[in-house]
C-alpha positions in Angstrom: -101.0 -76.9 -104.6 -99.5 -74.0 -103.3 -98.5 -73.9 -99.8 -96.6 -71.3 -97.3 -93.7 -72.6 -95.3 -93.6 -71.9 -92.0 -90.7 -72.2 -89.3 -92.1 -74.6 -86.8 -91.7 -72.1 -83.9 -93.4 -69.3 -85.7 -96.3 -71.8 -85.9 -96.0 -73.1 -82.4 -95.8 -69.1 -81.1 -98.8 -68.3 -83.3 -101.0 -71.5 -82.3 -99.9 -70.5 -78.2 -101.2 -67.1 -78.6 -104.3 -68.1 -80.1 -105.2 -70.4 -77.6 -104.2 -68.3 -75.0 -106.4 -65.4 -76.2 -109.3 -68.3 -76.2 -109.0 -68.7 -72.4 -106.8 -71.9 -72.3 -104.0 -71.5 -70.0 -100.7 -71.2 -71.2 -99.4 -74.6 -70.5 -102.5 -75.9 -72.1 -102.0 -73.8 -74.8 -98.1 -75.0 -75.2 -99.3 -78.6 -75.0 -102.0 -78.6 -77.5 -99.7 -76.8 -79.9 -97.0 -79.1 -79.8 -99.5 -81.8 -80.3 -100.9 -80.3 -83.0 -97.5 -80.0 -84.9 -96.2 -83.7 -83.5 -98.9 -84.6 -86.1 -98.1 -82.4 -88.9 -94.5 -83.3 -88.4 -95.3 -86.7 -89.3 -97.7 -86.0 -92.4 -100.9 -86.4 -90.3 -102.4 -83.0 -91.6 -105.7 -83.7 -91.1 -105.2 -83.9 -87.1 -102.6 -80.8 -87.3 -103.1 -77.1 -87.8 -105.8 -77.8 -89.9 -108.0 -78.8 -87.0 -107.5 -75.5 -85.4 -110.4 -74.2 -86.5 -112.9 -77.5 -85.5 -111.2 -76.7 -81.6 -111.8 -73.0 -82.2 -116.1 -74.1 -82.9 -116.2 -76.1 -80.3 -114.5 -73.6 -77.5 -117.4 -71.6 -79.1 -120.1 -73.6 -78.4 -119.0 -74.5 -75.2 -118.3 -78.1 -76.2 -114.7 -77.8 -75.0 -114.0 -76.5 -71.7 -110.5 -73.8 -72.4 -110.3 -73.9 -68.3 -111.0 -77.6 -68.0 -108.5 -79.4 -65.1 -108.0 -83.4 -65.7 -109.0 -85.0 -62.5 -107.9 -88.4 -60.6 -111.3 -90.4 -60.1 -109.8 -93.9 -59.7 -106.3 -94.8 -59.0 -103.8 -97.9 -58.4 -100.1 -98.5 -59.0 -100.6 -99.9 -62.4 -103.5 -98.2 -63.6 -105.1 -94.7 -63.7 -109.2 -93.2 -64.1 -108.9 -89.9 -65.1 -112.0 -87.3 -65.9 -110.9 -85.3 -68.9 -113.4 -82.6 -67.7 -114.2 -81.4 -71.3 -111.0 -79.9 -71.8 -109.6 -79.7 -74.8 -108.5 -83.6 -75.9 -104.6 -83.1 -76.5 -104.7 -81.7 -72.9 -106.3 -85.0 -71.5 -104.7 -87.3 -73.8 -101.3 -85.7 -73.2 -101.7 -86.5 -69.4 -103.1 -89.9 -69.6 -99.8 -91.3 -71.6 -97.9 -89.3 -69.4 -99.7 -91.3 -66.1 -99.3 -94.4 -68.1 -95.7 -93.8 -68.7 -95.2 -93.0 -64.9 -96.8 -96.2 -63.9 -95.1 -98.1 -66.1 -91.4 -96.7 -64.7 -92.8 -98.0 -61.4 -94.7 -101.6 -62.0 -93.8 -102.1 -65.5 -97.1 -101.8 -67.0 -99.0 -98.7 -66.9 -102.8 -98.4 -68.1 -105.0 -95.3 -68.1 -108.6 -94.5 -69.8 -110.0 -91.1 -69.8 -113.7 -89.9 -70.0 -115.4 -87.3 -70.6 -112.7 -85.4 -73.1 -112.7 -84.5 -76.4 -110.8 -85.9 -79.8 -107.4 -86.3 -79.3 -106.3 -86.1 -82.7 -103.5 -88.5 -84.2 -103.3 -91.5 -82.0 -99.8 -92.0 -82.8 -98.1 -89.0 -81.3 -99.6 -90.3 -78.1 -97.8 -93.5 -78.3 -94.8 -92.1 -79.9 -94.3 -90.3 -76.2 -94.2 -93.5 -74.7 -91.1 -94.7 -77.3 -89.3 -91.7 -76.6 -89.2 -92.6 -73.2 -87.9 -96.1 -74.5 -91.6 -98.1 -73.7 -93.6 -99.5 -75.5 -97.2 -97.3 -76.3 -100.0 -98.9 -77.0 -103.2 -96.0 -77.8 -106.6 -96.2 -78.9 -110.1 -93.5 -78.4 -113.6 -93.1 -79.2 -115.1 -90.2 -80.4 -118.7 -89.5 -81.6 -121.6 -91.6 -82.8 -121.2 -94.9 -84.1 -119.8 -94.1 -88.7 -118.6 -97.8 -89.3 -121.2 -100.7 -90.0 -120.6 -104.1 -88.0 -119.4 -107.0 -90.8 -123.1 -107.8 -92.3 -124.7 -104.9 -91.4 -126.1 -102.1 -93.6 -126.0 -99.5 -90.5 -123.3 -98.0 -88.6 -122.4 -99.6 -85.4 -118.7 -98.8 -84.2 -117.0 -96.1 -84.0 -113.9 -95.8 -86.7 -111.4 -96.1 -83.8 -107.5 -95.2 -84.5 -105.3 -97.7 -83.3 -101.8 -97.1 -82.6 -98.6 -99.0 -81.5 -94.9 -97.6 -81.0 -92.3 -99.4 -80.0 -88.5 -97.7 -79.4 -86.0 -98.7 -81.6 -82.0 -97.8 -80.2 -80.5 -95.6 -82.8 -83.4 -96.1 -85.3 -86.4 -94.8 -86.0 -89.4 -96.4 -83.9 -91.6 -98.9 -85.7 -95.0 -96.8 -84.9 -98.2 -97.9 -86.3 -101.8 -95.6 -86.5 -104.4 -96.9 -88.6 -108.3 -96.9 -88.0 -110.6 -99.6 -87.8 -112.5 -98.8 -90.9 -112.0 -99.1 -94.1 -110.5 -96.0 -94.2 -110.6 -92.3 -92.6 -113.1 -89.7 -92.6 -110.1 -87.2 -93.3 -109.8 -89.2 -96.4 -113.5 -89.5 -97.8 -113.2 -85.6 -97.1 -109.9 -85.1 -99.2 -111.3 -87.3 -101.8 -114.4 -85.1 -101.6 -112.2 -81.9 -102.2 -110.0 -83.4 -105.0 -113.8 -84.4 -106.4 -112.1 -88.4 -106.9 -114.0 -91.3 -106.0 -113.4 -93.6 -103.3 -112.4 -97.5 -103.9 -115.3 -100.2 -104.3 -116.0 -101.3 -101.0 -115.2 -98.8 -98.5 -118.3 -96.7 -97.9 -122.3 -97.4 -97.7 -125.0 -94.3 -98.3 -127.7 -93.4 -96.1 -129.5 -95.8 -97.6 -126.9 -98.7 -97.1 -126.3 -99.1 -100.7 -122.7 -99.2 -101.5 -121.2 -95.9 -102.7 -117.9 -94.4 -104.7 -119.1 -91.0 -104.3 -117.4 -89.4 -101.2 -120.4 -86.6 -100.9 -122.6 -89.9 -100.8 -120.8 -91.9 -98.1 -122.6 -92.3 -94.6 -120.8 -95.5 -93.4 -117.7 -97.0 -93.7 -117.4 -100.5 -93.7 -115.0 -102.1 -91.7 -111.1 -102.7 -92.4 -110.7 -106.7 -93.5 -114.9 -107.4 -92.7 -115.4 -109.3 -89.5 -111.5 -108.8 -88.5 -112.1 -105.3 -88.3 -115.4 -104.8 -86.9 -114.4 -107.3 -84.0 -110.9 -104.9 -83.3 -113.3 -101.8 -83.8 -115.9 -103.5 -80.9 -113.0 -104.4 -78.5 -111.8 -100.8 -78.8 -115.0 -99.3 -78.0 -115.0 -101.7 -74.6 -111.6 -100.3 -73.9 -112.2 -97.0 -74.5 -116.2 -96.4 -73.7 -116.9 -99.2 -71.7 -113.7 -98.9 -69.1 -113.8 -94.9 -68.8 -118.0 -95.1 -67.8 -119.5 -93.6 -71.1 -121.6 -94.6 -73.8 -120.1 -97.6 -76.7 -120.5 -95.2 -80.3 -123.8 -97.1 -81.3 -125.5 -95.4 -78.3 -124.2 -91.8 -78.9 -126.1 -89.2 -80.8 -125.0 -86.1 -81.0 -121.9 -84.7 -82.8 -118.2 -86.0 -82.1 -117.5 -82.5 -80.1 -121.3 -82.4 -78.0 -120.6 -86.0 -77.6 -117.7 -87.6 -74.4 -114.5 -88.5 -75.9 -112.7 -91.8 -74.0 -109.5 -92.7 -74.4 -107.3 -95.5 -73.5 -103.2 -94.8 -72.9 -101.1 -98.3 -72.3 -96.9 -98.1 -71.2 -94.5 -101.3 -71.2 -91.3 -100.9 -69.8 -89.4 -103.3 -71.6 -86.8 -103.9 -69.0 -89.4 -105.1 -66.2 -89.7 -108.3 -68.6 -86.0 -108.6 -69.8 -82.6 -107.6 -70.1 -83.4 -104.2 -71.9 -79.7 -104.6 -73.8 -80.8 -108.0 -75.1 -84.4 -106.5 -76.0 -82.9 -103.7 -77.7 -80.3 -105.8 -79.9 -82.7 -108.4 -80.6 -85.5 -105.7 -81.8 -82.6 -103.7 -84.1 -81.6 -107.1 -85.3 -84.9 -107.9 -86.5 -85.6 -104.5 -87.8 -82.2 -104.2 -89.8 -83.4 -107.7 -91.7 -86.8 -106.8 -92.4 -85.2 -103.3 -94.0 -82.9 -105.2 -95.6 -84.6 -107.6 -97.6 -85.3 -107.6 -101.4 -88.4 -105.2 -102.6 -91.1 -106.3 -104.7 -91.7 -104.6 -108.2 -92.5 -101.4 -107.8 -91.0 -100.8 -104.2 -87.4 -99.4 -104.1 -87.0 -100.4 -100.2 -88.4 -102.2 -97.5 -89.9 -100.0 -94.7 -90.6 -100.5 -91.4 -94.5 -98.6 -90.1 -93.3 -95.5 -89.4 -89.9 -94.8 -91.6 -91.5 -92.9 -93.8 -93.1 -90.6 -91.3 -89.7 -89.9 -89.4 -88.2 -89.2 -92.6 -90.7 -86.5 -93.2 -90.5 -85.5 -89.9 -86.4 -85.0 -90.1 -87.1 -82.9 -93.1 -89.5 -80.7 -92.2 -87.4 -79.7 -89.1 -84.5 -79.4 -90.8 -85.1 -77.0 -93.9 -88.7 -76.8 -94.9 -91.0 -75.8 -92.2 -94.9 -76.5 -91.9 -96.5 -76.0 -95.1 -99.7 -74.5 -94.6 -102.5 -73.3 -96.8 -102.5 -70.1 -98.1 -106.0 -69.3 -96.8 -105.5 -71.1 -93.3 -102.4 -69.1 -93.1 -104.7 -66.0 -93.4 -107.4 -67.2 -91.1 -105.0 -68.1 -88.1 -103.2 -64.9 -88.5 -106.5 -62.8 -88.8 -108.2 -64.6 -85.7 -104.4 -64.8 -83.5 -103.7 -61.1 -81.4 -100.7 -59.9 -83.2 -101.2 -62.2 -86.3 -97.8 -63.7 -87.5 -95.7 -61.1 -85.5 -94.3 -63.0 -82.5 -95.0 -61.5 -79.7 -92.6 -61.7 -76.8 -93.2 -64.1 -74.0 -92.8 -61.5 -71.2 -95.9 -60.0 -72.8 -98.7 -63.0 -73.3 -101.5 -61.9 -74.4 -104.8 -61.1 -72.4 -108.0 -63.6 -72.1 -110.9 -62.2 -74.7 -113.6 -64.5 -72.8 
């Protein structure tokens, strides 16, 4: 497919302005951006740019909040309550780690859930904040009704919950994990919708429970490993839902934007438990002999969760920019004041309500 390569701060000016012209203020705007390319960065496209225009429909509607403030409703040394107040979910989510990461600098262990927000996007950029500060991040959300069916069941139950672990590595890359309790995403039922492929037996159920290949057919996803995955997908909506005040997925009804977001943001600081120099040479011990040992057929390494991602991440910043989509390209310039021409920050521009 043809793409257009775009220097990352031409995208991250352009992305700014456009938010900024949609009433989010600027430091919103900043965050949200970066956000958006942490996941691109990393090959999570469908939770990148490519979202803009799902945030952009719900700022619309008035489903997001551009003006939204995160507020403190509960709070402890070692854990956090916050009210996302609708704004947009990178805003919210960005904070909660950030809380998280704070509390855990000060007890060891910090823990935060968030109501009332919005999708945050790819769960592992939110943890991957965490390993940067050398923690350990620990992330997981609910968003919209209930799409995977509980092990047994013909009928959605759960919500297809991303769960995400990073965990610093010195002088490597981080082991980072994001994966969702289902079967598999909705981002890739609609790619394999767009490349007109089918899905694999077993993933998806049609509205009429019946299992499906057809990706304009599926209505359900079954869970990842049956009961394993429905159970991890249950505890997640307790974590998320059930801490933050607001409704498990089977309960919700309306859309994943008209719909509360919740969000739960978890920091370890590794040297509250143990010598962080013997942590941190036992960890990159372990890590070296897992890379190290003898691929299977068909494999020409061993790689860590993660590896692959940095890689793509190193490469992107260092030569080839953001690939975009020729007709995304056009859209975001067409709908940003002063399109692709950066505009200087002295001169932001104006609110258009």
């Amino acid at each position: 497919m043809t793409v257009i390569h775009v220097p990352l701060d031409e995208v991250r000016d352009l992305l700014t302005r456009l938010l900024v012209s949609k009433c989010l203020f600027r430091f919103d705007a900043e965050i949200v951006a970066q956000r958006l390319l942490d996941a691109d960065l990393r090959g999570l496209t469908a939770y990148g740019v490519t979202s803009v225009p799902r945030i952009l429909e719900a700022l619309a509607v008035g489903d997001i909040d551009p003006r939204g403030r995160i507020l403190t409703l509960h709070e402890t040394p070692a854990l956090a309550v916050l009210d996302g107040s609708r704004a947009v979910g990178a805003v919210a989510a960005t904070k909660g780690m950030q809380v998280a990461i704070a509390k855990a600098r000060q007890v060891g262990v910090g823990t935060v859930v968030v109501g009332n927000s919005q999708t945050l996007g790819a769960a592992s950029v939110y943890s991957l904040l965490a390993a940067r500060e050398g923690l350990i991040g620990f992330v997981t959300s609910s968003t919209g009704p209930a799409t995977v069916a509980a092990h047994g069941a013909a009928r959605p139950a759960v919500g297809n919950h991303p769960v995400s672990w990073a965990v610093p590595l010195r002088d490597r890359s981080p082991f980072v994990t994001d994966f969702s309790c289902g079967s598999t995403s909705w981002s890739d039922v609609d790619a394999a919708r767009a490349r007109n492929e089918p899905l694999a037996e077993g993933i998806a159920l049609d509205t009429d429970g019946q299992p499906t290949t057809d990706p304009r057919a599926a209505a359900t996803l079954l869970p990842m490993a049956g009961a394993r995955g429905f159970g991890m997908a249950f505890a997640c909506s307790v974590l998320t839902g059930g801490l933050a005040g607001g409704k498990l997925p089977i309960r919700k009804r309306q859309s994943a934007s008209a719909e509360d977001s919740q969000h739960f943001f978890q920091a370890f600081d590794p040297s509250a438990f143990i010598d962080p120099e013997r942590f941190a040479k036992e960890l990159n011990s372990a890590a070296d002999a897992i890379r190290r040992l003898p691929p299977a057929p068909g494999f020409d390494r061993v790689r860590l969760p993660g590896d692959d991602d940095d890689d793509r991440c190193a490469e992107r910043i260092r030569v080839d920019g953001l690939p975009l989509d020729p007709v995304l390209h056009a859209d975001l310039g067409r709908l940003t004041p002063g399109g692709w021409t950066r505009i200087a920050a002295s001169s932001p521009p104006t609110c258009n309500g």
